[in-house]
Steps between C-alpha positions, in 0.01 A plus 500: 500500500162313503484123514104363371435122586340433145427088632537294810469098484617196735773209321430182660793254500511296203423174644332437815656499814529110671258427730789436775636825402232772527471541915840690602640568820664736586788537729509700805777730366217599263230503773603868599445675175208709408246276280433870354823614388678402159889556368495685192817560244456707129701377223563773221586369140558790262430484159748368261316597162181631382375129445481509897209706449314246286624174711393579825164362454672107378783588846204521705362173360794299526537606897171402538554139331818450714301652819277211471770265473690626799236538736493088425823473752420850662155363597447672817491839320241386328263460802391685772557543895289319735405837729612407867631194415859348463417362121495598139235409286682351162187517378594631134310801541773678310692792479412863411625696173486760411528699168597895497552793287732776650510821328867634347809361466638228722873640453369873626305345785806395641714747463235792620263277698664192654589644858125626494379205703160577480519472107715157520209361685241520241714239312460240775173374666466647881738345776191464710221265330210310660551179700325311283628619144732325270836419655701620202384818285696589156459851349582517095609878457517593122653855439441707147839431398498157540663473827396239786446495888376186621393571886467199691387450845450206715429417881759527733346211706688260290728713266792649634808652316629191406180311381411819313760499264527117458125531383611797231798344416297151422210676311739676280660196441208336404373752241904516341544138452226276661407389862660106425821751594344612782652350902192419677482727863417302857246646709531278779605745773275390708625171554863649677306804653087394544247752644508563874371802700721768431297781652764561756681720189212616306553699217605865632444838362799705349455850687540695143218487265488651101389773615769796439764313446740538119692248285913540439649305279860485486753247265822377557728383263738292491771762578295665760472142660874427471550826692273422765673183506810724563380720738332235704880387618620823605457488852601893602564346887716247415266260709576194232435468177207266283623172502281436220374586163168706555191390239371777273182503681705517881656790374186703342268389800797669722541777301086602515464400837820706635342805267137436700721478844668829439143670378369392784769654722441831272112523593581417907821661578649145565539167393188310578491061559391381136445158421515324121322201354563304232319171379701228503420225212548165701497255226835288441599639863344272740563117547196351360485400248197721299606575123591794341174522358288524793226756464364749755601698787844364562715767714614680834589802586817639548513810784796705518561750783629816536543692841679810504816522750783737584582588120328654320583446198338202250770374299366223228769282599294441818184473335578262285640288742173464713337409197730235400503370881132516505479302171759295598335378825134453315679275261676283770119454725382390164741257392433420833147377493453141442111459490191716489519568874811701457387704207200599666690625817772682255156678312375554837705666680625712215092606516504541872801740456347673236208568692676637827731749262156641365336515844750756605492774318843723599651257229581479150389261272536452169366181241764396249443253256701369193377341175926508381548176354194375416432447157312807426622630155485051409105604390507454115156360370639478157583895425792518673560597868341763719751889431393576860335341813296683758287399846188646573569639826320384847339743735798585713795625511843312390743406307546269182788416333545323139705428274565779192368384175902438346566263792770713666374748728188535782198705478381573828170666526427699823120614644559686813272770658559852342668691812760178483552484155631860428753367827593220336556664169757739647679200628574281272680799348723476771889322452443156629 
């Protein structure tokens, strides 16, 4: 597949950002992020007829017109990061977009090139883009047949899952049926968690780059969830059993992790100390009172442990339980926190964990994250919604987990190092 970039332009908002609106602060919780490095998602709309071919020009139009609009209440995407500072410049600059022509057919691309990542990535701009470069960049894809990937990218210094997928949901919204239907986003952050030296957990360094490392991808439906479910309450020691109702993501985060535990063990000769993260979204789980709609970098960590003992054996019913204690516990220090002070020691120490597990490096570690139930497949600009949803993957290796494109099941997408992966692959064949 070849993607050409036949034109490249910036949309400016549609009205002018207010004077007392176009100097942003951000909040320390954003402070930590690299000015450099950008969230990117592809969503693939296939073809419904061969008037697809001929409309794509008057689609690209109209997401251009609502663009416009929506950068009006999105305005700090449309300007640009004050290097070294603690600001955003709503200066209106704009965002990027970008139109495309990709070679083939959209429906063959997936099914022969989608786990290619390197191919996937030409549909999106680059995860890494210069400091001082648009905040949001949109990449139009048009296929021969008529099919659509619109890759969109956008800073992680303000954007995290959450705010991601509010903005797509909103733009689509507007282009459907009009931004007067449109709920206006907060951006005030700032004001519950303001700037402050956070050096003391500066941004560390993942010890796995790209380089050498492969993509799984494995689904689970709904009945491959509802046996998981199963299986998770089978404890083969009679130790006690779940007194609670595992989550589909608890249950697929144990099962991968247990899988990585036990490859582990296969490439040592033993079971090694691993460690699993998972971002925590704190909104609606803290005491202040900041709305649902609050944009930015909003979330903790969650670290579970594991530490081999006597038995040698990893039985999911165990795993899943340190998860759900892990979780549990994250959720109680936030609901917790009753001002900025206490959010910033919750996001702190989380860091200063963080840091100390990849400063010794006898122990596992692996990044989970999970887009499941955000409103990812809620992106129709008029043409109905997205068949399938994909990330652009980050330089490291970890896990993501999202929703399936029916609603039912979890995708989980896997980039581990080579040597691990074939590991990893054996063992998920393995009876939980």
């Amino acid at each position: 597949m070849k993607v050409q970039i036949l034109a490249r332009k910036l949309i400016t908002p549609s009205s002018p950002t207010p004077l007392n609106l176009q100097k942003l602060k951000i909040s320390c919780l954003d402070q930590n992020f690299p000015s450099n490095y950008y969230t990117s998602c592809i969503f693939y709309y296939p073809a419904s007829g061969e008037e697809d071919c001929v409309n794509t020009a008057e689609k690209s139009k109209q997401l251009q017109k609502s663009l416009s609009e929506i950068l009006t209440l999105y305005y700090p995407l449309g300007g640009r990061y004050v290097k070294g500072s603690v600001f955003i410049d709503c200066n209106d600059n704009g965002a990027e977009y970008l139109e495309a022509k990709a070679s083939g057919c959209l429906s063959e691309f997936l099914k022969e090139g989608e786990l290619v990542t390197e191919l996937r990535n030409h549909l999106a701009p680059p995860l890494f883009q210069p400091e001082e470069g648009p905040l949001l960049i949109v990449q139009f894809n048009m296929f021969e047949c008529g099919g659509l990937a619109i890759g969109i990218s956008v800073t992680h210094k303000i954007v995290d899952g959450f705010t991601l997928f509010t903005f797509v949901d909103a733009w689509a919204t507007a282009c459907r049926i009009g931004i007067d239907k449109v709920h206006s986003p907060s951006f005030q952050l700032s004001s519950f968690c303001p700037p402050k030296d956070m050096s003391s957990i500066k941004t560390f360094s993942p010890r796995s780059k790209r380089d050498n490392t492969i993509v799984e991808k494995r689904i689970f439906n709904g009945a491959a969830l509802s046996s998981l479910k199963a299986a998770a309450h089978v404890n083969v020691n009679n130790s006690g059993s779940l007194k609670y109702e595992p989550s589909r993501v608890q249950v697929v985060t144990a099962f991968i992790w247990r899988a990585l535990i036990k490859a582990s063990q296969a490439r040592h000769g033993c079971l090694c100390p691993s460690y699993l993260t998972n971002i925590v979204d704190m909104r609606r789980r803290t005491a202040l009172p900041i709305p649902g709609n609050m944009c930015g970098n909003f979330g903790t960590m969650s670290i579970a442990q594991f530490i081999p003992g006597d038995d040698s054996t990893v039985q999911l019913h165990d795993v899943v339980n340190r998860i759900h204690e892990e979780m549990s516990s994250t959720f109680s220090e936030c609901a917790k926190a009753s001002n900025g002070d206490d959010i910033i020691s919750i996001v702190t120490n989380k860091m200063l964990k963080m840091k100390e597990i990849f400063e010794t490096t006898e122990i596992d570690v692996y990044l989970f994250n999970s887009w499941s139930r955000f409103p990812i497949y809620e992106a129709d600009f008029g043409w109905e919604r997205p068949e399938w949803v994909r990330s652009v993957y980050a330089p490291m290796e970890g896990i993501l987990l999202l929703d399936s494109n029916d609603g039912d099941g979890i995708e989980a997408w896997v980039r581990l190092k080579e040597n691990t992966m074939l590991h990893f692959q054996q063992m998920l064949e393995i009876k939980y």
